[in-house]
N, C-alpha and C positions, 0 to 999 in steps of 0.2 A: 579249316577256318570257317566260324558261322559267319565273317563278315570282315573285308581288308578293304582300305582304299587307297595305302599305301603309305597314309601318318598314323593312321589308327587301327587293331585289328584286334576281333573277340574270337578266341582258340576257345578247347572246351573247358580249359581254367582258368583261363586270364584273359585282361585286357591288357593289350598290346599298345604302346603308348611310344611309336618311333621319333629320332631326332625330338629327343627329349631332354638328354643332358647339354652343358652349356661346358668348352667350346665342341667336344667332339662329336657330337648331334646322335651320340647312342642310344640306345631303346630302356626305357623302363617297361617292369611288367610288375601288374597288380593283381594278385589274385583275386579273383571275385570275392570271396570269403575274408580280405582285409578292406574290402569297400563297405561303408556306413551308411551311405545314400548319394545319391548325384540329381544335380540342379541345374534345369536350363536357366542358362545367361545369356547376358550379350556376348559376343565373339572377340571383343578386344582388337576393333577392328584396326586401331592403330599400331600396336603390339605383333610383330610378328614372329618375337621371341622371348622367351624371358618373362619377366615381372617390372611391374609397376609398384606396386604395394608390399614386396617381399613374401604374399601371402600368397598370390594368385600365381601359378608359374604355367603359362604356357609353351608346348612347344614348338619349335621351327613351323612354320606353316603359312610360305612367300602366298600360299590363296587366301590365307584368311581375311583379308580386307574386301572381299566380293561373301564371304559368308555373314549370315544373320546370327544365325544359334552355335553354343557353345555350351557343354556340360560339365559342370564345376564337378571334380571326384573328390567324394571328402573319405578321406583314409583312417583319420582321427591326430594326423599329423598337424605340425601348422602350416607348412606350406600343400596346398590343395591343386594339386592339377589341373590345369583346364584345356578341355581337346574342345577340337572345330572340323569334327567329321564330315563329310560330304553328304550322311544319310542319317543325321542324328537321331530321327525315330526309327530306322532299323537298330540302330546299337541301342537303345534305351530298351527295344523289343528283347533283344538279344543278352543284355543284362538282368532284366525281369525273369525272362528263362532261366537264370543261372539263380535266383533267390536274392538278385540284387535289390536291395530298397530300403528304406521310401527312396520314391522316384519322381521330383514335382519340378 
């Protein structure tokens, strides 16, 4: 693992995206190589699960309302991920390494 915080984790092919499905709080993985770029946003701080928009799907994350940043994964699907890592510029680091990008 380059990087786990316990919702979020980058192995040497994927990003790890836990307590992601809606109701059973399963893990998605994304291989670096189906990510198109990723965008820091706001964190959704009222959202602690799920979507608002049908577009934005965050997952499970009872901290995210003490978090700032959140990075939108855009896959080229329409619904787009959105995590609220604990070290957001360590993963944005750590997706760079992997030929993730653009990155803004």
């Amino acid at each position: 693992m380059e990087y786990d915080d316990g919702l979020v984790a980058c192995t040497d092919d994927a990003l790890i995206i836990r307590r992601y499905y809606f109701p059973m709080a399963t893990s998605k993985r994304v291989p670096y190589s189906d990510i198109r770029s990723v965008q820091r946003c706001a964190a959704g701080k009222g959202r602690i699960w799920g979507s608002g928009d049908l577009i934005h799907w965050r997952n499970l994350d009872v901290r995210r309302p003490q978090k700032d940043t959140g990075l939108m994964i855009d896959t080229g699907h329409r619904v787009k991920p959105v995590i609220t890592p604990d070290n957001p510029d360590e993963v944005i680091k750590v997706l760079s390494s992997h030929g993730v990008g653009p990155i803004t």
